[in-house]
Phi, psi and omega in degrees: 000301176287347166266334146312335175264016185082006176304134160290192200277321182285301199289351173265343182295313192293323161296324170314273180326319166291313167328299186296311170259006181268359147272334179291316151323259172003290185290327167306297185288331167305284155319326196073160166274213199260184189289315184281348178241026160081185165264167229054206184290165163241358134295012162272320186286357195191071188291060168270334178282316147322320158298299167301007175255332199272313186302280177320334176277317173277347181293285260238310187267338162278326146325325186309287174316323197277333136267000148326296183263011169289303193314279184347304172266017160258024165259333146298315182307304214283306188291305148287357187100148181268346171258009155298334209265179193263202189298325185255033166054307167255042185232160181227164180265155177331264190357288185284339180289306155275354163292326168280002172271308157284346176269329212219110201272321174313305174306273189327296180335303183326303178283311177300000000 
């Protein structure tokens, strides 16, 4: 979601990180805590879970692109053919690219 929206690497970390501890924060202050883990928050008291939200966010923005375009060039593969396509794998020639316009009404949509 924050990398999609143009965010850097702090601002998806930061979407991470509210994401991970922020209902439990959330459920702490509202409620109070429970009997057995005292009072107060509980990654402040015991940041591990922070750390993994922070580790898993940058993990997450760099990992992303790189399945975008794994995803993209088995959309092409799956919509045209794998010998339709030209030498470097993500590119197509006119010939198939209309062919795939006439063939697959999901596709035309896609492309108008």
């Amino acid at each position: 979601l924050a990398g999609e929206a143009g965010m850097n690497v702090v601002g998806c970390v930061l979407v991470g990180c509210i994401s991970c501890v922020g209902g439990g924060t959330l459920n702490n202050l509202l409620y109070g805590s429970s009997l057995l883990s005292g009072p107060g928050v509980g990654w402040v008291k015991k940041p591990s879970p922070l750390f993994a939200g922070v580790v898993a966010s940058i993990l997450t923005f760099v990992a992303w692109p790189l399945y975008c375009r794994h995803q993209a060039k088995q959309e092409l593969v799956d919509v045209f053919g794998r010998d339709n396509l030209e030498s470097d794998g993500s590119s197509v020639g006119r010939q198939a690219f209309m062919q795939a316009l006439k063939k697959d009404d999901d596709f035309r949509v896609s492309v108008a």
